[in-house]
matplotlib code that plots the C-alpha trace (Angstrom):
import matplotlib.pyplot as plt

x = [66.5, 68.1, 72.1, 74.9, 72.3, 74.6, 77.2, 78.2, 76.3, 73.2, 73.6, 74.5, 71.9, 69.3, 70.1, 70.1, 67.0, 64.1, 61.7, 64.8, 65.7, 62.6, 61.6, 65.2, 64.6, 61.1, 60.6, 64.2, 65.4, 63.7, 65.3, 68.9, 68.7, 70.8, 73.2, 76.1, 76.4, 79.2, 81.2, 79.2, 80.6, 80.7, 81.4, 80.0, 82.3, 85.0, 88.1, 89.8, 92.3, 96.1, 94.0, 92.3, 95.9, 97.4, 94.9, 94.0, 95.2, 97.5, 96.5, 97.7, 95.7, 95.1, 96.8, 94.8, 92.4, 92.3, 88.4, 87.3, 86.4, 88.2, 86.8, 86.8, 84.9, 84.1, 82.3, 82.3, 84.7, 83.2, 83.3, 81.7, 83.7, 82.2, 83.6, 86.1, 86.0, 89.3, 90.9, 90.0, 92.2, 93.5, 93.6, 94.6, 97.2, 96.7, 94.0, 95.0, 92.1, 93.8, 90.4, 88.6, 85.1, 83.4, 79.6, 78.0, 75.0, 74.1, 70.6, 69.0, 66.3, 64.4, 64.4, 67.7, 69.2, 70.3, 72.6, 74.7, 74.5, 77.2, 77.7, 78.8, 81.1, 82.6, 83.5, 84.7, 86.8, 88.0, 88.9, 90.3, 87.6, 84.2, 81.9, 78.3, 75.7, 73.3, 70.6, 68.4, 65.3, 66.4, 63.3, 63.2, 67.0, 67.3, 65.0, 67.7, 71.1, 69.7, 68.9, 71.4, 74.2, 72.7, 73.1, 76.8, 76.2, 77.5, 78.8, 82.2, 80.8, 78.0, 76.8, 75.5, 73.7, 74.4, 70.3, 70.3, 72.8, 70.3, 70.0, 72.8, 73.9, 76.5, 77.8, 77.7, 79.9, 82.2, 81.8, 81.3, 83.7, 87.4, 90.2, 91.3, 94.2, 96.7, 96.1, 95.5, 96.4, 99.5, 101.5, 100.3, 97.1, 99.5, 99.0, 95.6, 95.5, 92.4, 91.4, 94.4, 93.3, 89.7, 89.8, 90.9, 87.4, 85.5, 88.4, 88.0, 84.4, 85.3, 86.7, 84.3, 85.7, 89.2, 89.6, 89.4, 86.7, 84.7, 85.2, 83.7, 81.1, 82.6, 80.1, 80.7, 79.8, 77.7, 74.5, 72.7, 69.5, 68.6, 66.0, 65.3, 62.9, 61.6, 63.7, 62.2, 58.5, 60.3, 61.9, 58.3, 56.6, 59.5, 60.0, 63.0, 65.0, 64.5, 67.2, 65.2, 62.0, 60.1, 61.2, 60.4, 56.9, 55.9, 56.8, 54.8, 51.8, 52.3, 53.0, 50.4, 46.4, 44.8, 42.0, 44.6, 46.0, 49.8, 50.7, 54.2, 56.1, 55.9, 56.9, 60.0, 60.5, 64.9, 65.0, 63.7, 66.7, 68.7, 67.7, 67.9, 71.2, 69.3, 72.2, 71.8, 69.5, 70.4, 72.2, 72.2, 76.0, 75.7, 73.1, 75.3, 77.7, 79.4, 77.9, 79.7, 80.9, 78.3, 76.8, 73.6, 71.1, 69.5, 65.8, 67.0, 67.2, 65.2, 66.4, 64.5, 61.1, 61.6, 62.8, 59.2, 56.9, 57.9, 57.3, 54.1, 53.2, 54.0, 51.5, 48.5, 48.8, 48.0, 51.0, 52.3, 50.8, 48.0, 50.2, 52.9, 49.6, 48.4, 52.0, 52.6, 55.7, 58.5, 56.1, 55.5, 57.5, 57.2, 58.7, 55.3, 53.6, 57.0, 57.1, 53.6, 54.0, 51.7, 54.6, 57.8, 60.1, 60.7, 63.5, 65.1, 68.9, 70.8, 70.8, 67.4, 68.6, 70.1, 67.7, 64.4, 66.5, 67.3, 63.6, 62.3, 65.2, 62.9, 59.3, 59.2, 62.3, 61.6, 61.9, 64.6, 65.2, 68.2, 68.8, 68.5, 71.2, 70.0, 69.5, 69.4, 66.4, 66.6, 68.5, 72.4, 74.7, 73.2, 74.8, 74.8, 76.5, 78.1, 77.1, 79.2, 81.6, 80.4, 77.5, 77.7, 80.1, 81.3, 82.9, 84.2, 83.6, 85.8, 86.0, 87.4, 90.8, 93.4, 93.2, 89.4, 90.4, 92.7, 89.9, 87.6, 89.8, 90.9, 86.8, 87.3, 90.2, 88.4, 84.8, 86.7, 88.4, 88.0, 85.6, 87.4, 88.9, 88.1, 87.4, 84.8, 82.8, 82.7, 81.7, 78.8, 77.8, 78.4, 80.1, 79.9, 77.2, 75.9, 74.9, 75.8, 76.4, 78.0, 77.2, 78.7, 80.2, 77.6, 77.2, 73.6, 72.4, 70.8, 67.8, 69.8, 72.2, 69.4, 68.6, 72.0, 73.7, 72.1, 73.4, 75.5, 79.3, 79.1, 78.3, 81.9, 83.6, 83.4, 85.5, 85.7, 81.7, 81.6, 79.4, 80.1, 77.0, 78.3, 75.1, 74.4, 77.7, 75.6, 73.7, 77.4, 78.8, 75.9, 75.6, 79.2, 79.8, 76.3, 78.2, 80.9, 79.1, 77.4, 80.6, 81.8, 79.5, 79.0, 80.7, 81.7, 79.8, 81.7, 81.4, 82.0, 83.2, 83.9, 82.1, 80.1, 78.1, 75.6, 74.6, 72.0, 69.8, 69.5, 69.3, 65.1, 65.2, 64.7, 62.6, 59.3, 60.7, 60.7, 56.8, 56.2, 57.8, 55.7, 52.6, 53.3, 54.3, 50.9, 49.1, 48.1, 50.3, 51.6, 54.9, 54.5, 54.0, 57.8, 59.0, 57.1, 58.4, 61.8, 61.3, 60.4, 63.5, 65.5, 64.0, 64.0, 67.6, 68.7, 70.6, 72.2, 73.4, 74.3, 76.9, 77.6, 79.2, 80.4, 82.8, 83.3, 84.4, 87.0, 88.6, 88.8, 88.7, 86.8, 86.2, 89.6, 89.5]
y = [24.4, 21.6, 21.5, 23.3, 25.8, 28.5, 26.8, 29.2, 28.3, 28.4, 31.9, 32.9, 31.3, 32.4, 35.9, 35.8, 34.1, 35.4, 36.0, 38.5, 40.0, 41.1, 42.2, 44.7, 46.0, 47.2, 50.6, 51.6, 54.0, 57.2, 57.2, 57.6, 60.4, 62.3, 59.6, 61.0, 63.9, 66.0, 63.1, 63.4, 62.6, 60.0, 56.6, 54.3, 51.9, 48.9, 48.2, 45.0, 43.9, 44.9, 47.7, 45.3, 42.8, 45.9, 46.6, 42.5, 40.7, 38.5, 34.8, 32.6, 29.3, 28.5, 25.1, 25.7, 23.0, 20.7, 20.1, 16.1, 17.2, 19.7, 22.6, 21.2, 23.1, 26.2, 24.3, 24.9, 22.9, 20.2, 18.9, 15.4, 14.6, 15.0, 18.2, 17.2, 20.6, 19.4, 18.9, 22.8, 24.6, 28.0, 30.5, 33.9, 33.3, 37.0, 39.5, 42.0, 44.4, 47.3, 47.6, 50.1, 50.3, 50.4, 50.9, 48.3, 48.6, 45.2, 43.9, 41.8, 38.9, 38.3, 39.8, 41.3, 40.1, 42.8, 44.4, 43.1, 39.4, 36.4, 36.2, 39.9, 40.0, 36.9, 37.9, 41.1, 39.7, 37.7, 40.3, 43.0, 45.0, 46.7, 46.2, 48.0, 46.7, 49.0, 46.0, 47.1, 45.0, 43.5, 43.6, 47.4, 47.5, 49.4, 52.1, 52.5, 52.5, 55.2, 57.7, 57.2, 57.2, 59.9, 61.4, 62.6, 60.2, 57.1, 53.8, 52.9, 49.8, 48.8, 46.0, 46.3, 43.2, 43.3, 43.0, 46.8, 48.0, 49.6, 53.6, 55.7, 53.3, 52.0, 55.4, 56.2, 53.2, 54.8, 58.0, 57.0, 54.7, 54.0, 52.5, 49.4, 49.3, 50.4, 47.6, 44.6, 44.8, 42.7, 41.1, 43.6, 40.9, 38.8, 40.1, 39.1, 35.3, 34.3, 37.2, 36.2, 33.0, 34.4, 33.6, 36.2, 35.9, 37.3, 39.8, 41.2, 41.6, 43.7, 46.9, 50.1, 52.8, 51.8, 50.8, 48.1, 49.1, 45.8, 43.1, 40.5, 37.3, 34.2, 32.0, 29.1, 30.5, 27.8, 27.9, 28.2, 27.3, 23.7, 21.1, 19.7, 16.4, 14.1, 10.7, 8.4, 9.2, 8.8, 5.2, 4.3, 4.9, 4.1, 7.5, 8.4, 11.3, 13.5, 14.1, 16.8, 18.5, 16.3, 13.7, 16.1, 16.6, 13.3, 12.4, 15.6, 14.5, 10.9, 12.3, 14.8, 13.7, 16.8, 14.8, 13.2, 16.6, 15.6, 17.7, 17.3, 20.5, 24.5, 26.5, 25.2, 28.7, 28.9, 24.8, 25.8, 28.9, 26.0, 24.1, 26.0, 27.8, 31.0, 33.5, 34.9, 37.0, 37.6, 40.6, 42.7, 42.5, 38.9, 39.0, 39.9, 37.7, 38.1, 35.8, 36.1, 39.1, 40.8, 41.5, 40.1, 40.7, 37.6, 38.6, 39.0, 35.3, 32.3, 30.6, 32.4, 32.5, 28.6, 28.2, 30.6, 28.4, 25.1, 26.7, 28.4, 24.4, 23.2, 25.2, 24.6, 21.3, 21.4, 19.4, 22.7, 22.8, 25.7, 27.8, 28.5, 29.5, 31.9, 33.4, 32.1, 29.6, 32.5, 34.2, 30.7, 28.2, 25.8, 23.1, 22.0, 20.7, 19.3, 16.8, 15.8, 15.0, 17.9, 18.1, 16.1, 19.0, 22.3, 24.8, 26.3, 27.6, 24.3, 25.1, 23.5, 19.9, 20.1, 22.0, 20.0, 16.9, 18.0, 19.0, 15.7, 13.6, 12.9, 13.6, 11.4, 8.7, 7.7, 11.2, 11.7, 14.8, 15.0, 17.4, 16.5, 17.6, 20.0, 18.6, 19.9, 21.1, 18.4, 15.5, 16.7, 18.5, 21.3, 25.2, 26.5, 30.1, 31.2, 33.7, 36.0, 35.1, 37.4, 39.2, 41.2, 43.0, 45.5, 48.7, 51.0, 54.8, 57.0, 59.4, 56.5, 56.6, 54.5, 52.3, 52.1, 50.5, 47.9, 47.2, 46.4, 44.1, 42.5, 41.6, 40.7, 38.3, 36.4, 36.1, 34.9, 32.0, 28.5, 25.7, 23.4, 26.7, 28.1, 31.7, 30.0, 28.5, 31.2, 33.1, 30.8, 28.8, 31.5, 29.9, 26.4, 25.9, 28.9, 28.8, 25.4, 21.5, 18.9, 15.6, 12.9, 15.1, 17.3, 21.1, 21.9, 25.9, 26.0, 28.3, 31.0, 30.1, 31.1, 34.3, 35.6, 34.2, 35.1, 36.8, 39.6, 38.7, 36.8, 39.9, 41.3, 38.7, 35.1, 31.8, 30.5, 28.6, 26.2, 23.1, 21.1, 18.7, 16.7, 15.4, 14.7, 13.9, 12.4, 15.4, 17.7, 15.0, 15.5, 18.8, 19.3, 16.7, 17.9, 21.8, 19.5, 18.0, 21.3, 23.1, 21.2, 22.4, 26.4, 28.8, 32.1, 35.1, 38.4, 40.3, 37.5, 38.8, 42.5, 44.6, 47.2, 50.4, 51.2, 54.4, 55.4, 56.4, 52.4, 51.4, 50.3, 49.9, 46.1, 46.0, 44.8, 41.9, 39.1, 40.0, 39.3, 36.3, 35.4, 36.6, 35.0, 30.9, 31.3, 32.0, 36.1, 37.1, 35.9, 35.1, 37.8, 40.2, 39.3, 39.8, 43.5, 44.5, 43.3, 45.8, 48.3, 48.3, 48.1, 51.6, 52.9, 52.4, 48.5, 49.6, 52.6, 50.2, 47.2, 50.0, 51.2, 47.6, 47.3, 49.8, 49.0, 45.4, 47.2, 49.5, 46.6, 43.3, 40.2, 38.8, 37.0, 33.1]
z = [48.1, 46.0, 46.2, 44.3, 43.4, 43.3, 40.4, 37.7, 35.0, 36.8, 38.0, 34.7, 32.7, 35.3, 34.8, 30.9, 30.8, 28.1, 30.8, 33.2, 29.4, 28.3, 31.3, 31.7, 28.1, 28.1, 27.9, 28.9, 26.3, 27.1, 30.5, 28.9, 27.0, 29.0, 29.2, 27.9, 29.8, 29.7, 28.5, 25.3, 21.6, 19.5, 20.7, 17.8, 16.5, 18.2, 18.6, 17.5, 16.1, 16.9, 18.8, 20.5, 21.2, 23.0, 25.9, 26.9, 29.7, 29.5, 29.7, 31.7, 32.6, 35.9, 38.0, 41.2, 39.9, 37.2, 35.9, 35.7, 32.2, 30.1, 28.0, 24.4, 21.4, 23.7, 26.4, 30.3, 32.3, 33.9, 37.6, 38.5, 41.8, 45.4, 46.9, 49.8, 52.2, 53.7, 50.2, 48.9, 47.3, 48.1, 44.7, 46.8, 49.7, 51.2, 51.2, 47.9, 49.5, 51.6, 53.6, 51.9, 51.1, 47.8, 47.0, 44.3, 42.2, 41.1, 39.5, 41.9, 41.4, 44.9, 48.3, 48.9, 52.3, 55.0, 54.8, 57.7, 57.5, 57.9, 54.1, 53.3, 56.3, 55.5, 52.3, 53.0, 55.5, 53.0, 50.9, 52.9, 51.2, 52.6, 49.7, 50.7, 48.3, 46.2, 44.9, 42.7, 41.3, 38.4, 36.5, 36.5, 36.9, 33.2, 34.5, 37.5, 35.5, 32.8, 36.3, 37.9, 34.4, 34.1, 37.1, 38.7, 41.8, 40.3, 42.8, 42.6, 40.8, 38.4, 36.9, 33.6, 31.6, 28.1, 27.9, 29.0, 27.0, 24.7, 24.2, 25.1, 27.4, 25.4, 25.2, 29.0, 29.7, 27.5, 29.4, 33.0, 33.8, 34.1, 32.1, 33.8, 31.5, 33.2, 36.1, 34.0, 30.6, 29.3, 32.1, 34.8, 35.2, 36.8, 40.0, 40.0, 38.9, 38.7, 36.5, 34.6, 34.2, 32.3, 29.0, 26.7, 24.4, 27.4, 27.9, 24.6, 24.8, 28.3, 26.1, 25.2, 23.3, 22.6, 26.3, 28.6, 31.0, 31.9, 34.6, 32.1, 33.7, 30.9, 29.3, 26.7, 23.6, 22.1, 22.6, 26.4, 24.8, 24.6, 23.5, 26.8, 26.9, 28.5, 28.6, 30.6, 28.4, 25.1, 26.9, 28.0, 24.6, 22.4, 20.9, 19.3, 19.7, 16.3, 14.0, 11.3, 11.0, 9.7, 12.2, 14.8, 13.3, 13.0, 16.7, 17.6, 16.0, 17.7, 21.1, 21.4, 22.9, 23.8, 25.5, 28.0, 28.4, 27.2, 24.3, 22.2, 23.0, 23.9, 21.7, 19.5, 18.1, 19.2, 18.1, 14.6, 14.3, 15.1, 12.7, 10.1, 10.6, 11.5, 13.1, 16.2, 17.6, 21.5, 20.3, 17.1, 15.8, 15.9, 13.7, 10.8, 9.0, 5.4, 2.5, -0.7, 0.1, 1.5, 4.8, 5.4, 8.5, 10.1, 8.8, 5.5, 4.9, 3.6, 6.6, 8.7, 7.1, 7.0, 10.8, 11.1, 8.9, 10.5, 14.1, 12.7, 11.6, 15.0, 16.6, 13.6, 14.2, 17.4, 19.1, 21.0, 24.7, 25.3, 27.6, 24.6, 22.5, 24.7, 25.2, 28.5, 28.0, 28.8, 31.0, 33.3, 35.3, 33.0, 35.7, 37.2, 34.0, 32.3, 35.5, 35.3, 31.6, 30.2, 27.1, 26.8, 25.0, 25.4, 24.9, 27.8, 29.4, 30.4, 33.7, 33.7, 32.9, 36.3, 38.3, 36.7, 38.1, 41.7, 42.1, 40.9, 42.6, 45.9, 44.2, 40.9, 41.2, 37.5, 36.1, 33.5, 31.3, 28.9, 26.1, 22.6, 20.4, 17.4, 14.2, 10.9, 9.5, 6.4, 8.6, 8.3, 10.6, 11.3, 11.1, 14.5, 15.4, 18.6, 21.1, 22.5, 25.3, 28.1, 28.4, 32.4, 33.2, 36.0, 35.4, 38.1, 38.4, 36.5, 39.0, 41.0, 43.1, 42.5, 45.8, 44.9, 41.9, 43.1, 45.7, 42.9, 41.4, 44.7, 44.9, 41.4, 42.3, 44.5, 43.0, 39.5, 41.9, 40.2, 41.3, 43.9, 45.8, 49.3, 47.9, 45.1, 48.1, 50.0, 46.9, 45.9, 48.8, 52.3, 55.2, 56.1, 58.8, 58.3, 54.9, 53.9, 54.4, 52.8, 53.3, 51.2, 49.1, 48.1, 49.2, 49.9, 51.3, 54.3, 55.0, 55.9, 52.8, 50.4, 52.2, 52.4, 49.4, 46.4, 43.4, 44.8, 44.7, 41.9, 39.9, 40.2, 38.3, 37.0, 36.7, 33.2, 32.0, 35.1, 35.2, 38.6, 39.7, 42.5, 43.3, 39.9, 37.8, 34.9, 34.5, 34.6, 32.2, 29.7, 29.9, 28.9, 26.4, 25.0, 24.6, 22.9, 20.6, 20.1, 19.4, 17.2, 14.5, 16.0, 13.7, 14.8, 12.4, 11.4, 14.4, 16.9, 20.0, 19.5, 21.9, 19.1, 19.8, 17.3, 16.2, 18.5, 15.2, 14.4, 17.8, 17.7, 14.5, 14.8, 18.2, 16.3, 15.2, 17.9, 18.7, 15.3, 14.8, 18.3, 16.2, 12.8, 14.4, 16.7, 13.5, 14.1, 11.3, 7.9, 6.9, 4.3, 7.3, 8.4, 4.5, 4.8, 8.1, 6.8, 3.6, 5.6, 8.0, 5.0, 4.0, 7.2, 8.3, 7.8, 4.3, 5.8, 8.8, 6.7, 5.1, 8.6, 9.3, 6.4, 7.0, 10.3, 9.0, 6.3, 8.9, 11.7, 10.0, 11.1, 14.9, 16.0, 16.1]

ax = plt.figure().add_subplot(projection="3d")
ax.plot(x, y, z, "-o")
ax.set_aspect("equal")
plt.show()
């Protein structure tokens, strides 16, 4: 396993993956029809605004540890140092947890370790708390939370990806769980620093139904997906780095000889919405945004047929590698033949420009990948739009005492510690030894460490977007200032931010859509396919919900900042 696997961004990105989300939404809806239970009712709607300003935490930044390279433009904070274990800090002086135990369902990606190992009763001995762990596959983990939300045997805790908040899901968050108000809204946060010290963006995403209910995982929001290529190729053969389409094409076409099996790129689909200044798609309220003063829905635009077109001209001209024809980019590690030069760009989370480097550090010395900043489509600055600023959260059981609470967020106090702490090691890496060396600086998991310590703690609660590389500072230093750069031209849409629960009547009404746009850039469909399915989701509901937000934008107003 290569080092600092475990750093926040990583986990994150891992977990909102294409491949993790598609998997989690399939075919989860029917489950959740019973959802609501007796905690029925409407629940459509948000709550922001002065609504919003009464029920968030107070902020209050944290001076455990000050970052080698700040946040700037909505980017992670950056850590390039090597990691002194003598020099850690300390973020909670005494256990908060009064040595209860609490019962967690979290989605899980791998073989779940057993129950009794070093790094659970580490942890909770850290705590003060006896957390017993309910892991449930994560690729069928929607087919789990609608049974069991719909059940009246709920855990004291459960994770929920904003990926499976489809259905009535939304709605049985509303119903299921408790207010966590009263504990950490305002100044009463205080008592837990660390989750006082998450910023308020991912707070505000944290409250359902006119309350705060979430224990919110913070990401930066511009963009996780990036143009990642090959550097030390483009060196070799003197390409440069595109700056617009037709740049982009025209290094394509140079690039690519099918008979020597090296081919340009996979599919460039999320580059092209990037280019183009296509909003959002990871989640359906950020696909609206106000133009002249109306709302319009991402498919509804000219930029999107164009992102589709050039992406559909990508793959006719036969510069986009076989795999991403036949479907199998998302599907695929797409590792193996990026190293051995089978295509020299691809999109993918940033977590990748680290982890592609790690595994090639020892195998291929003169391997290089880098991200290429997005251009736009004609050659200017291009219009990029944020993503939302948390997308997990945890939410505690309704039913749940009041020392079961302030367990939770005793867990939640520790898990959110910053990088550079002793409870953030202990979080992400397991015991020293045990689960972990360091040698020159650099943490790296033992055997044991990837058994035991795999993404179960760090469900709870998050730091503030973390990049820390101490065995590759370069790569932390890029993939910052490349957020940075990024940042600086990602606007925020209408909705930015506010958490929003659809009507459950619209709630598939745009499911179609990314299969055809898969269809239409790999040549099965037409363009004028997308501008009739389009047409027909106006008819079929996409008016009736464009008014829906409308009014929703006149009662609440626009997303903060």
């Amino acid at each position: 396993m290569t080092p600092n696997a475990a750093s926040g961004p990583s986990r994150r990105s891992f977990l909102a993956s294409t491949a993790v989300a598609t998997a989690a939404v399939a075919g989860g809806v029917p489950l959740l029809s019973a959802c609501g239970g007796s905690d029925g009712g409407s629940r459509e709607g948000t709550t922001s605004g002065k609504d919003a300003e009464k029920l968030l935490p107070a902020y209050v930044a944290g001076s455990v540890v000050t970052p080698d390279i700040p946040s700037k433009n909505g980017s992670a904070v950056g850590f390039t140092s090597k990691l002194d274990l003598a020099d850690l800090k300390t973020s909670v002086p005494q256990k908060l947890g009064k040595g209860g135990e609490i019962t967690v369902m979290s989605p899980f990606w791998g073989s779940p370790p057993k129950e009794d190992n070093a790094y659970y009763r580490a942890m909770n001995d850290l705590i003060g708390v006896d957390v017993v762990w309910q892991n449930q596959d994560g690729n069928t983990y929607d087919q789990k939370l609608g049974a069991v939300l719909a059940s009246s045997e709920v855990p004291d805790v459960v994770v929920v990806p904003g990926w499976n908040m489809t259905g009535k899901i939304p709605s049985a968050i509303i119903g299921k769980f408790a207010d966590l108000g009263p504990y950490l809204s305002g100044d009463a946060v205080k008592e837990y620093p660390n989750l006082a010290a998450i910023p308020t963006d991912a707070w505000r995403r944290s409250i359902f139904g006119g309350k705060l209910l979430g224990l919110p995982m913070p990401s930066s929001y511009v963009s996780g997906i990036v143009p990642l290529y090959r550097q030390d190729v483009f060196e070799k053969e003197g390409y440069e780095v595109p700056r617009s389409c037709d740049e982009f094409m025209a290094f394509a076409k140079d690039a690519t000889n099918a008979r020597a099996k090296r081919w340009a790129c996979l599919d460039m689909k999320w580059t092209a919405f990037n280019a183009f200044g296509v909003l959002s798609g990871n989640e359906k309220s950020l696909g609206w945004n106000q133009v002249d003063g109306k709302l319009v829905y991402r498919a509804e635009t000219d930029e999107y047929l164009e992102a589709l077109e050039w992406t559909r001209k990508l793959f006719a001209a036969g510069v986009v590698h076989p795999d991403a024809k036949l479907g199998k980019s998302n599907a695929a590690d797409p590792g193996p033949k990026f190293a051995a030069g089978e295509f020299l760009v691809y999109n993918q989370d940033i977590s990748q420009w680290w982890s592609r480097t790690a595994e090639q550090a020892t195998q291929n010395p003169e391997f290089r990948i880098w991200g290429m900043d997005f251009f736009g489509h004609d050659g200017g600055e291009p219009t990029l739009w944020a993503q939302n600023p948390a997308s997990i959260f945890a939410f505690v059981n309704k039913k749940a005492s009041k020392s079961v609470i302030r367990d939770v967020l005793a867990v939640a106090n520790v898990t959110a510690a910053p990088y550079g702490t002793k409870e953030y090691m202990a979080t992400n890496y397991g015991v020293e030894g045990t689960h972990y060396t360091v040698e020159d600086g650099v943490p790296t998991k033992t055997d044991q460490g990837n058994i035991d310590v795999m993404n179960a703690y760090v469900m709870v609660a998050s730091p503030a977007a973390t990049i820390a590389h101490p065995d590759f500072p370069e790569v932390a230093k890029g993939q910052v200032e490349w957020q940075q750069r990024t940042g600086a031209v990602t606007r925020k849409p209408t909705f930015y931010g506010m958490q929003i629960v659809e009507p459950a009547r619209y709630t598939n009404l745009s499911n179609d859509f990314e299969q055809l746009e898969d269809d239409i850039v790999r040549g099965r469909k037409k363009i004028g396919d997308m501008q009739q399915a389009v047409s027909d989701w106006k008819s079929k509901g996409g008016d009736k919900l464009r008014d829906w937000y409308q009014k929703l934008l006149d009662e609440n107003g626009p997303a903060a900042g």
